[in-house]
C-alpha angles and dihedrals in degrees: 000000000000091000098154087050099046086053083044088059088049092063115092106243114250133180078219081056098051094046088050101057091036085055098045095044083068101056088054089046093061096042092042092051103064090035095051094052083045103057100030079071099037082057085048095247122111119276108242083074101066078060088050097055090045091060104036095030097038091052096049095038100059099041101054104032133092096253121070098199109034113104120216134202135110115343136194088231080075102042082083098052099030101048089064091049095048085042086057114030097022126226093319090053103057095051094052084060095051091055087049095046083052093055086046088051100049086041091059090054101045080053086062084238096137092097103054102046072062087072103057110129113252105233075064094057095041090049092052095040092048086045091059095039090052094045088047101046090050086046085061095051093090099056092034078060099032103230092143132240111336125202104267112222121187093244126069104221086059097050091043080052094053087047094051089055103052089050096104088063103045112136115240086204094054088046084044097060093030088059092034083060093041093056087044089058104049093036092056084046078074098053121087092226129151076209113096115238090221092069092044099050091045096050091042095047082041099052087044094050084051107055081041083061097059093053087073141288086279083065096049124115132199120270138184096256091056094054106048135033138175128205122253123179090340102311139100118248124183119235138025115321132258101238135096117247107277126190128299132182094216092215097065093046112111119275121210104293090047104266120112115270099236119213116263147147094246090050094046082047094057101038086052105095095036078059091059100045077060109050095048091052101046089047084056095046100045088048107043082056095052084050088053093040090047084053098049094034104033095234129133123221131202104238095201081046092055094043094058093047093048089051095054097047086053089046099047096040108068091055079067092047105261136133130239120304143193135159120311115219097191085055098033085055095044087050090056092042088052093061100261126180117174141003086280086078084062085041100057082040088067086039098057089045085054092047083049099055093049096043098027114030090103090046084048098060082066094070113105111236080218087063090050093056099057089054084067112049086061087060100058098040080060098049100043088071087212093181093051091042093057095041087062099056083050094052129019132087116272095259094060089046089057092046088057107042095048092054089051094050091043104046092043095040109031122014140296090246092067097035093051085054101042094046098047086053099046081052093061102040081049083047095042091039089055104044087052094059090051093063115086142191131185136167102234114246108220091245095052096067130016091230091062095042086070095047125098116234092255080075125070130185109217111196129205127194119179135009129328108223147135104316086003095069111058093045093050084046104037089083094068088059089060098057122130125253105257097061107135097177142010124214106193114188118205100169088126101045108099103171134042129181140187091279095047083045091053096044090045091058096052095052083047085056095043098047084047097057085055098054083246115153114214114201116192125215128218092329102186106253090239098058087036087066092041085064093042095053083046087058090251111131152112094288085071088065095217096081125063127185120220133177091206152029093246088054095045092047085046089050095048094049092045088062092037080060097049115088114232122259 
């Protein structure tokens, strides 16, 4: 555990270091700011929440993960899965998943998982990335238009329906800011700047809405401030509040019609998948993005390590009031550009957000809601990976094509829930497909090796090459059941298996017990130790006279003559 901070210890202190991440903590905290309010409403919570999860998340997070320069906080990989569950359970409910989600998280790497959530296909992970970018950008529809807060509903056709519906009284102020951000945004993508687009684009589409505002109330667009309000001694004030994130028991936080939620079995049940969905997702994301950071930096994280942190800060943020969180690679990427060097960099980033709350809620309730969505479209134009989408589909074998295309469908048109499942599934049965083909088994012909050219035809050399194991096995194996019936002895030669399991050992153990009934020897050559114990705690083994161990090729072919040899009993 602690793994970022552990390689942290290892760096030599500098007042240059310190700088750098000071420096660098900023110019995420600019860029987090904005991006955490989005995406706390685009999953249907308030947005002081988003801010919630970047401080208590991002802290926790840093200093106790496997990456010492990813920064964690709220994500648009989670708005798909996270604005059914809020729809449904409320606000309370969407915390408590997130707690679930962060103990499924430290239990997979504890599990020593880490590594292999790194090998997911990637058709799997761009289905499932340009699902999400397409649900998100047609989210944002509605406050790009200004047709005002629509009812969320878990399914996407419903909620394109209700979009669809609210079209005739869509705002041409509120389109006119939110394109005049938009262009902001992709026009300062061009520019070589230390500033961060995000900031320009929201002070440029703020300062337009406003002087749109003096022109009249027929001029106004909707802000932040207009849309949501908190109570404060009593009175309603527009706007996030000024206060730092206390602590909450999840559990009694409001569900959907208003009442607490109340903590029970049937609610965790239910939550539960939604937790895995999650989880899955937020291990992808987070490592994908150390993945990305080790490559631009040239450092190297622990995944296990990574796993655990972003677990605890899962598990420790809801009880402060924030949503699920994972690695950020917009913010992890502007962190290395920035000139990061250790986790301090994501610390001063939820510093600056809490500096921001306490000195700039009232300035915040100025932003259009028309501006933040178009944030985040951005975002998700960046994250559908259109090119590489349709490069795929160009490209790739069939199998791939499939893969990708069934994550897409199911995570626009049903439900993360189903979509995570399914495509973790589809990504063992490719993984399971591919290694099996990679196992091979072949009767020797005599030209082929000058052991087999001395030997007489009653004897037969059955070569393996790759791992016998479930749906390997019994293909690499099938061949010794089809032998004539003048087979005296089978040298099987396993010098290239490196790997056996409990089905290879079964059907090992029925060919044993075939070749045995017909007086057949079988002589096995350079069998891997490991896999050599593995038989003898089976019971296969040399007492039962029809199996003989070898270290070569010349043993084996002197074994096989001398019971060719041998007269049958």
């Amino acid at each position: 555990m602690f793994g970022a901070i552990r390689e942290t210890l290892a760096i030599p202190f500098t007042p240059t270091r310190l700088r750098a991440d000071l420096l660098a903590g900023l110019t995420v905290g600019v860029i987090a700011l904005p991006l955490s309010l989005a995406l706390a409403i685009a999953s249907g919570a308030p947005p002081q929440h988003g801010l919630y999860t970047a401080i208590v998340a991002g802290i926790v997070i840093a200093l106790s993960g496997g990456s010492r320069l990813n920064v964690s906080g709220p994500t648009a990989a989670f708005v798909v899965i996270l604005l059914p569950i809020t729809a449904k359970f409320g606000l309370g409910g969407l915390l408590l998943s997130g707690l679930l989600a962060g103990i499924i998280l430290v239990a997979m790497g504890l599990a020593r998982l880490g590594t292999l959530v790194q090998v997911v296909p990637y058709p799997v992970i761009v289905g499932f990335t340009s699902g999400i970018a397409v649900v998100i950008a047609t989210l944002q529809l509605k406050d790009l238009l200004g047709v005002g807060a629509l009812p969320a509903s878990e399914h996407y056709l419903e909620n394109l329906h209700s979009l669809a519906l609210a079209l005739p009284r869509f705002h041409w102020t509120d389109l006119a800011i939110g394109l005049l951000t938009l262009a902001v945004l992709i026009g300062w993508s061009y520019r070589e700047s230390r500033v961060p687009g995000h900031l320009v684009a929201l002070l440029v589409g703020t300062a337009a809405a406003w002087l749109l505002g003096t022109l009249g109330s027929g001029f106004a667009v909707e802000t932040l401030g207009s849309r949501f309000t908190y109570q404060l001694d009593g009175i309603t004030v527009h706007g996030i509040p000024p206060v730092l994130p206390s602590l909450v028991w999840p559990w009694e936080l409001p569900g959907p019609g208003g009442e607490s939620i109340g903590l029970s079995f049937d609610l965790l049940k239910s939550l539960l998948g939604s937790a895995f969905a999650i989880a899955i997702l937020g291990a992808l994301e987070s490592l994908l993005c150390a993945t990305v950071a080790d490559g631009m930096s040239g450092t190297r994280h622990d995944p296990n390590d990574e796993l655990i942190g972003q677990g605890l800060g899962n598990i420790v943020a809801p009880f402060f009031g924030g949503i699920p969180a994972t690695a950020a690679l917009a913010r992890t990427a502007a962190n290395i550009r920035a000139g990061a060097i250790s986790p301090l960099s994501s610390v001063v980033h939820a510093l600056f957000i809490v500096v921001s709350i306490l000195a700039l809620a009232p300035l915040l309730a100025f932003l259009p809601m028309a501006s933040m969505a178009a944030l985040l479209l951005m975002v998700a134009w960046n994250m559908g990976e259109a090119r590489h989408f349709a490069r795929i589909v160009r490209i790739a074998p069939r199998s791939d094509v499939l893969t990708l295309l069934t994550c897409f469908i199911l995570t626009v048109l049903f439900n993360m829930e189903i979509a995570v499942g399914v495509g973790m599934g589809l990504a063992a049965l490719l993984f399971i497909r591919r290694t099996i083909e990679l196992t091979g088994a072949r009767f020797m012909e005599s030209h082929e090796h000058p052991h087999t050219a001395a030997l007489p035809n009653s004897i037969v050399l059955y070569d393996i090459n790759g791992p016998l194991f479930f749906g390997a096995a019994q293909k690499a194996l099938s061949g010794l059941t089809r032998l004539r019936h003048d087979i005296q002895a089978v040298i099987l030669d396993m010098t290239d298996v490196p790997m056996m399991d409990v089905t290879g050992l079964v059907a090992m153990e029925s060919i044993v017990d075939a070749l045995r009934k017909k007086n057949i020897l079988l002589i096995i050559n350079n069998l891997a130790p490991r896999i050599r114990r593995k038989l003898q705690h089976a019971g296969i083994d040399e007492q039962l006279g029809a199996i003989h161990f070898v270290a070569t090729l010349d043993e084996a072919s002197r074994a096989a003559l001398e019971h060719a040899r041998t007269p049958p009993v």
